[in-house]
C-alpha positions as a Markdown table, in Angstrom:
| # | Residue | x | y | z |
|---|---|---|---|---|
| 1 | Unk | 39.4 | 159.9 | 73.8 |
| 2 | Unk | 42.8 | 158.2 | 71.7 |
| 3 | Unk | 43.9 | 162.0 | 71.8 |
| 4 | Unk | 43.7 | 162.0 | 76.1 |
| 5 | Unk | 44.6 | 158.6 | 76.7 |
| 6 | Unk | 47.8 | 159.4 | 74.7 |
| 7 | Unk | 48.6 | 162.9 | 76.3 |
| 8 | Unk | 48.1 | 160.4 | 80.0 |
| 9 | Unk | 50.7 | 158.2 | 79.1 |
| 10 | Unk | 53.0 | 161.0 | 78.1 |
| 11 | Unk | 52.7 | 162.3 | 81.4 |
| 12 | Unk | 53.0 | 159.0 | 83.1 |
| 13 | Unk | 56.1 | 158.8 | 81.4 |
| 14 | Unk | 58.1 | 161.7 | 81.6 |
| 15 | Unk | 59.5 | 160.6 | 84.7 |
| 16 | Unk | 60.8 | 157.9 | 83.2 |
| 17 | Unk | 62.4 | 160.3 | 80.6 |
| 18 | Unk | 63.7 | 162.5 | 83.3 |
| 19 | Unk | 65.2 | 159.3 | 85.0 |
| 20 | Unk | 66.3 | 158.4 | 82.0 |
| 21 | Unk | 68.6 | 161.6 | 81.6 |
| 22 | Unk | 71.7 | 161.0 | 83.9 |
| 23 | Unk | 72.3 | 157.2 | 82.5 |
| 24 | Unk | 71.7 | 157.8 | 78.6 |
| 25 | Unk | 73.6 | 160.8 | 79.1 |
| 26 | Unk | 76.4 | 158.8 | 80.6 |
| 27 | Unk | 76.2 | 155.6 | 78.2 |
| 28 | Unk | 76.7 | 158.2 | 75.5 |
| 29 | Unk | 79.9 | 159.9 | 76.7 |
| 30 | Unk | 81.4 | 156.3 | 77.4 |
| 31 | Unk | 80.5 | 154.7 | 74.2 |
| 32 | Unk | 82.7 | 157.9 | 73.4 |
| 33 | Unk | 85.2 | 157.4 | 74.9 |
| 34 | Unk | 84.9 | 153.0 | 74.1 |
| 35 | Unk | 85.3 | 154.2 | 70.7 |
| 36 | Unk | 81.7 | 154.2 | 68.6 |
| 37 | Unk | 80.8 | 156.9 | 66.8 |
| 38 | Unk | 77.5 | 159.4 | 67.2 |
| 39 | Unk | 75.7 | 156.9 | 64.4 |
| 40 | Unk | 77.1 | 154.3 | 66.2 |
| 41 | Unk | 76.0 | 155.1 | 69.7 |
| 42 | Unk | 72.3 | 156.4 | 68.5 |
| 43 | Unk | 72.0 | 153.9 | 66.5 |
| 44 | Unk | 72.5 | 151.1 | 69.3 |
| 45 | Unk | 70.0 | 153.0 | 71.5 |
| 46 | Unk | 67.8 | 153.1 | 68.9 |
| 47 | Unk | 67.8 | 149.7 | 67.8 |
| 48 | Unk | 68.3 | 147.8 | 71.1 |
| 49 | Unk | 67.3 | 150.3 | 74.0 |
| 50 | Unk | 67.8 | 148.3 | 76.8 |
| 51 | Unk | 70.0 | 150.3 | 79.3 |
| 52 | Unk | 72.1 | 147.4 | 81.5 |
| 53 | Unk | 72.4 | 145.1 | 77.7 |
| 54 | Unk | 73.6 | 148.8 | 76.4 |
| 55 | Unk | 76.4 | 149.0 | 79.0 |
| 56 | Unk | 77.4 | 145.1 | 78.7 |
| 57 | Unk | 78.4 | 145.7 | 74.8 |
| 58 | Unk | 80.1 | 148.7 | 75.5 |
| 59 | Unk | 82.6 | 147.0 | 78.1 |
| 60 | Unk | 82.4 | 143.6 | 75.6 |
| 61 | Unk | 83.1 | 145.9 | 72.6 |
| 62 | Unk | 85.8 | 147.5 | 74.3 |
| 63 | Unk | 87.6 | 144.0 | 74.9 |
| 64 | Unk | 87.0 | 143.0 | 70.9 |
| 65 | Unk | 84.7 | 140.5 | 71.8 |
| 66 | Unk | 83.2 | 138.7 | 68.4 |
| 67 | Unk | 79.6 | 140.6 | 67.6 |
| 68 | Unk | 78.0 | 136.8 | 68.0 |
| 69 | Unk | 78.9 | 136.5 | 71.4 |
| 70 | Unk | 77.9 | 140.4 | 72.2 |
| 71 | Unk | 74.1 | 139.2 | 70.9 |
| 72 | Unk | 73.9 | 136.3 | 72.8 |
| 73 | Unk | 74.8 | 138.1 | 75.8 |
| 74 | Unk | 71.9 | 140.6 | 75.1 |
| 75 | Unk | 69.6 | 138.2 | 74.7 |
| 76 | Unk | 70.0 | 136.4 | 77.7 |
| 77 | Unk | 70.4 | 139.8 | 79.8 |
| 78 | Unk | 67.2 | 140.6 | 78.3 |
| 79 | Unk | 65.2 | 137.8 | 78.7 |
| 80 | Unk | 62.8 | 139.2 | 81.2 |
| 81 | Unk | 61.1 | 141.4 | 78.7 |
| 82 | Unk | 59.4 | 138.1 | 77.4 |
| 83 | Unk | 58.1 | 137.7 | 81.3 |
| 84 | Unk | 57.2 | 141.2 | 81.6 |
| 85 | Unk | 55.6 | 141.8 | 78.1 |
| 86 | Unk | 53.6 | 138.4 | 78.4 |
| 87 | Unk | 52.2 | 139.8 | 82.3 |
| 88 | Unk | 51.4 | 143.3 | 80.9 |
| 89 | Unk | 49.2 | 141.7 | 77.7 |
| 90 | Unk | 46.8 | 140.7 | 80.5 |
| 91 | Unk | 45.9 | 144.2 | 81.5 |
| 92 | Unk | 46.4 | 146.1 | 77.6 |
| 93 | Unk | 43.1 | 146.5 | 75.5 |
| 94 | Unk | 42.6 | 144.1 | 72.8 |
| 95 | Unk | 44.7 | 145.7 | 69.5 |
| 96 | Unk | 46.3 | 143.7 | 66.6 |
| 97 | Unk | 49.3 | 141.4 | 67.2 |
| 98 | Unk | 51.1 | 144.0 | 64.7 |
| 99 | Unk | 50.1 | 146.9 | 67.1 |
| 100 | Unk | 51.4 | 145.2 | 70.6 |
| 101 | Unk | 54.6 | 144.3 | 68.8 |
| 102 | Unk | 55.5 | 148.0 | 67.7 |
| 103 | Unk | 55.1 | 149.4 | 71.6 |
| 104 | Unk | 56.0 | 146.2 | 73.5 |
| 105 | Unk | 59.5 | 147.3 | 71.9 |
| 106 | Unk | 59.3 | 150.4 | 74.1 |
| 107 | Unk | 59.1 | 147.8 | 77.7 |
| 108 | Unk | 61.6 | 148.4 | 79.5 |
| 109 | Unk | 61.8 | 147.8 | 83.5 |
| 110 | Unk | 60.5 | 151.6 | 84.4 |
| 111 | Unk | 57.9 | 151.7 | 81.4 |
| 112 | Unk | 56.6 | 148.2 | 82.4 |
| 113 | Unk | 56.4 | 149.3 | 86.1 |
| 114 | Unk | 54.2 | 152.7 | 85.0 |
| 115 | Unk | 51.6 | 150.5 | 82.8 |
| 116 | Unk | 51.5 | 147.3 | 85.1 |
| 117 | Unk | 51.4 | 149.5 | 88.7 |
| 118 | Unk | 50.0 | 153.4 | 88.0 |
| 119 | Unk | 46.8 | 152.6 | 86.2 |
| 120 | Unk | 44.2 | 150.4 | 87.4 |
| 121 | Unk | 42.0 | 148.4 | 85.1 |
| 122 | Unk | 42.3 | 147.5 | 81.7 |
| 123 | Unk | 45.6 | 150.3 | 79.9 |
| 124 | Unk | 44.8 | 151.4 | 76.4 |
| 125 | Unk | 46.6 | 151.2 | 73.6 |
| 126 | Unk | 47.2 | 155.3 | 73.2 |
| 127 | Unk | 48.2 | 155.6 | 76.6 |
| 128 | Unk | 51.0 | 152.3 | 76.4 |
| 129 | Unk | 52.3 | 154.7 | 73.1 |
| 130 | Unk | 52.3 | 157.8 | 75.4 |
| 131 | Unk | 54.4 | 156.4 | 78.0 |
| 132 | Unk | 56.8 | 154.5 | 75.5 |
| 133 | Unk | 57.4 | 157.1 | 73.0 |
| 134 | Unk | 58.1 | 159.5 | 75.5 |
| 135 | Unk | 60.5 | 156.9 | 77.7 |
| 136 | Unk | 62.4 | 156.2 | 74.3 |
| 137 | Unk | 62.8 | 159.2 | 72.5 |
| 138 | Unk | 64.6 | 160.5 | 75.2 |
| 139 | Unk | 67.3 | 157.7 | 75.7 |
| 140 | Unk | 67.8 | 158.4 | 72.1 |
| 141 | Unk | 68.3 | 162.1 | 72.5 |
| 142 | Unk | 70.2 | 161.7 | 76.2 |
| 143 | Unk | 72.5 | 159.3 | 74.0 |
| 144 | Unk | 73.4 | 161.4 | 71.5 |
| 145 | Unk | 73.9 | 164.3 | 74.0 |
| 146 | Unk | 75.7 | 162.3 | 75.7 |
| 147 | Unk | 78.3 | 161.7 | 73.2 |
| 148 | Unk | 78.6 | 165.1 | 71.9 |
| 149 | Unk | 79.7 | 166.1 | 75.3 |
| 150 | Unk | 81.8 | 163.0 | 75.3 |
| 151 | Unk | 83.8 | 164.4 | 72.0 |
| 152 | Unk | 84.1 | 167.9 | 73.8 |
| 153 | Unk | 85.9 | 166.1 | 76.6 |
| 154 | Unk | 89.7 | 166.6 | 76.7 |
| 155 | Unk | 91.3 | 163.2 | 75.5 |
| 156 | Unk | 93.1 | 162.1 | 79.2 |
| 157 | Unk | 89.5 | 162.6 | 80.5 |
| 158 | Unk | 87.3 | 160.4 | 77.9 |
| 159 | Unk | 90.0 | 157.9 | 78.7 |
| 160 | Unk | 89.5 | 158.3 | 82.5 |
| 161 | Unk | 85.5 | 157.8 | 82.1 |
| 162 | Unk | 86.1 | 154.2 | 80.9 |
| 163 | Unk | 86.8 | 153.5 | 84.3 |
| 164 | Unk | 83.0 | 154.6 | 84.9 |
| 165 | Unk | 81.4 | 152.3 | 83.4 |
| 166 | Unk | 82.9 | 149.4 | 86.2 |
| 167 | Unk | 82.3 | 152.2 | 88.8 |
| 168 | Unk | 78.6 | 152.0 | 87.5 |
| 169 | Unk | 78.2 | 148.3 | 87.5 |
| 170 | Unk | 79.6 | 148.2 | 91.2 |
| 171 | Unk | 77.0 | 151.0 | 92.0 |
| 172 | Unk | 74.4 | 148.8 | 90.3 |
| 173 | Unk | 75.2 | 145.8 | 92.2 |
| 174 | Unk | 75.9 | 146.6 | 95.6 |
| 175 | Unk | 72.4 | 148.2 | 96.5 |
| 176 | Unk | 70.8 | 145.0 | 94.7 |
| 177 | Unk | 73.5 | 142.7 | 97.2 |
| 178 | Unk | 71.9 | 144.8 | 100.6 |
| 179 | Unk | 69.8 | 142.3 | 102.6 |
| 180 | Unk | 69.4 | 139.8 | 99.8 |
| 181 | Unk | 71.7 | 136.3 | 100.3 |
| 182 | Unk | 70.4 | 135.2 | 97.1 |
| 183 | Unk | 71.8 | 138.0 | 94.9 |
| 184 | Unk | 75.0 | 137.8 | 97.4 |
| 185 | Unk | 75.5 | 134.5 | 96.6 |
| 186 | Unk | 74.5 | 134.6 | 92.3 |
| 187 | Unk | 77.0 | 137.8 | 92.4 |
| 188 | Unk | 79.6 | 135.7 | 94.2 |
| 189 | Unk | 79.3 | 132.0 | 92.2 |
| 190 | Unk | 79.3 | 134.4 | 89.0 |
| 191 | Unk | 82.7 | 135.8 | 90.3 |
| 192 | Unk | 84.4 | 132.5 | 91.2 |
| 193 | Unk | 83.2 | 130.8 | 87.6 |
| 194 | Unk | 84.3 | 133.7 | 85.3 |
| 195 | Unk | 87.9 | 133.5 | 87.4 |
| 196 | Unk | 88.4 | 130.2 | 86.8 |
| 197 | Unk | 87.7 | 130.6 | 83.5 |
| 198 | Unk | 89.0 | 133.8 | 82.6 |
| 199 | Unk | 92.7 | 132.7 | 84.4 |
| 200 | Unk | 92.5 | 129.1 | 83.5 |
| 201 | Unk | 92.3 | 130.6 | 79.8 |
| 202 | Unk | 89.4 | 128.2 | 79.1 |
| 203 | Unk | 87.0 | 130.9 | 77.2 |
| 204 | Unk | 87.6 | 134.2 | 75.5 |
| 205 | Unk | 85.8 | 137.1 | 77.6 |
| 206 | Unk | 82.6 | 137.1 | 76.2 |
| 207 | Unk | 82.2 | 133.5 | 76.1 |
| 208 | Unk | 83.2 | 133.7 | 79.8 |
| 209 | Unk | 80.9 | 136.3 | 80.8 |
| 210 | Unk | 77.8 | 134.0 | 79.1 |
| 211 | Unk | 78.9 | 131.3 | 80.9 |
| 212 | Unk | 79.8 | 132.4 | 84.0 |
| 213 | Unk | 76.2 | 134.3 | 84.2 |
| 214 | Unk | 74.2 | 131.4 | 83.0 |
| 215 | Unk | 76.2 | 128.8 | 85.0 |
| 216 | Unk | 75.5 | 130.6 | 88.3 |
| 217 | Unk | 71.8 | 131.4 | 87.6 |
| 218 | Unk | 71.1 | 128.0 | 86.9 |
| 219 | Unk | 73.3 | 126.7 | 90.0 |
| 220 | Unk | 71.5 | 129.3 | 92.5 |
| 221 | Unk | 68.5 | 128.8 | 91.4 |
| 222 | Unk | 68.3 | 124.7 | 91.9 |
| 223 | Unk | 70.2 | 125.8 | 95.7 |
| 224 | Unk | 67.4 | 128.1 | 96.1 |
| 225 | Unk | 64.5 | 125.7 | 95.2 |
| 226 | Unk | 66.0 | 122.8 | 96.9 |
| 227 | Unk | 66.1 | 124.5 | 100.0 |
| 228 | Unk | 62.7 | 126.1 | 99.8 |
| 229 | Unk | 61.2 | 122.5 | 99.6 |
| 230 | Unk | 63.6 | 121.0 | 102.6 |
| 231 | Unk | 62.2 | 124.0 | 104.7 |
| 232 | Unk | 58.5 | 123.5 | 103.4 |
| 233 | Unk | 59.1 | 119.3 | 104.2 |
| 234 | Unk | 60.4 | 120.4 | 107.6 |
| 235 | Unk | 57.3 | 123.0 | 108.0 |
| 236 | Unk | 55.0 | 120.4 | 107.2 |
| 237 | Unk | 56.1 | 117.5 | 109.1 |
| 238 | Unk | 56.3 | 120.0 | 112.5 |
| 239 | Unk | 53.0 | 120.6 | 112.0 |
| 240 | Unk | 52.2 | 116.7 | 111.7 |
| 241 | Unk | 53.0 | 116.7 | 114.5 |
């Protein structure tokens, strides 16, 4: 029964790993190019795995940011897990706490959308492993590809990929902006704050960054509430009415 569960959640998951190809693949050959070595690069995808905080310390690192800052940014970047981990406990069989904490490492955004959406009822604990272990062992082995190819690379090209990683952040953003004012207007506030900042020689990068992506959450998201309850106060006095 552990044995099936766990062969179902490798299979759930290998579209994740095939998903996961093209972007470890790529992280690797531009933490290359950023500088880190093959220990380096594994080593960060082994220890943080979490693709978008992955791509944030390579363009941090590459400015010589302090390694303090660099966590912090992490952190906060990766603050949904807590959300998403605490959501999916609901639906996982009951296991030891020391159990949930050795695969809830392997959530990320596409794992936690295969356990909380593709199975219904309660998920097991061998089929949670299947789908993580498979998901993570092949950003791990995409990473180092990655940068082996990277080191292949003549040296004016490995130097020309740095300017992929802001290509990929643009690529990242823009489809997120499409039809959504709210990310339109976070992407924008986040803009204006880190340029006042970052010219007004307030902060050092990484300190801007933090506080330019904190500030505009927090500013957005009291907008965002405050109008939601004028429009429900104008709802509900219309219908008063």
């Amino acid at each position: 029964m552990i044995k099936n569960q766990f062969t179902a959640g490798l299979k759930a998951g290998l579209s994740i790993a095939i998903g996961y190809f093209p972007i470890a693949l790529t992280f690797g050959l531009l933490a290359k190019t950023t500088g880190l070595s093959l220990i380096e690069a594994t080593a960060m995808s082994i220890f943080v795995y979490a693709g978008a905080s992955q791509y944030i310390s390579l363009n941090l690192i590459s400015f010589g940011v302090d390694p303090v800052t660099i966590v912090i940014n992490t952190f906060i970047v990766n603050i949904r897990h807590f959300l998403m981990t605490a959501s999916l406990n609901e639906k996982m069989h009951r296991a030891p706490k020391w159990v949930k904490a050795v695969y809830s490492f392997g959530i990320t955004d596409e794992s936690f959308s295969v356990l909380a959406t593709g199975k219904e009822g309660k998920i097991s604990t061998a089929y949670a492993f299947g789908v993580t272990i498979i998901a993570y062992g092949s950003w791990v082995i995409f990473t180092m590809a990655g940068h082996v190819v990277g080191a292949n690379l003549p040296a004016f090209l490995q130097v020309a990929m740095s300017i992929a990683l802001y290509a990929m952040f643009v690529g990242l953003l823009v489809p997120a902006m499409k039809g959504n004012r709210k990310v339109i207007m976070l992407a924008a506030t986040a803009a204006l704050i880190h340029c006042i900042i970052y010219f007004g020689e307030l902060l050092s990068t990484g300190w801007a960054i933090l506080v330019s992506t904190l500030g505009s959450a927090i500013l957005i998201e009291i907008i965002h509430t405050r109008r939601e309850k004028s429009t429900h106060a104008v709802h509900k006095e219309k219908e008063g009415y």
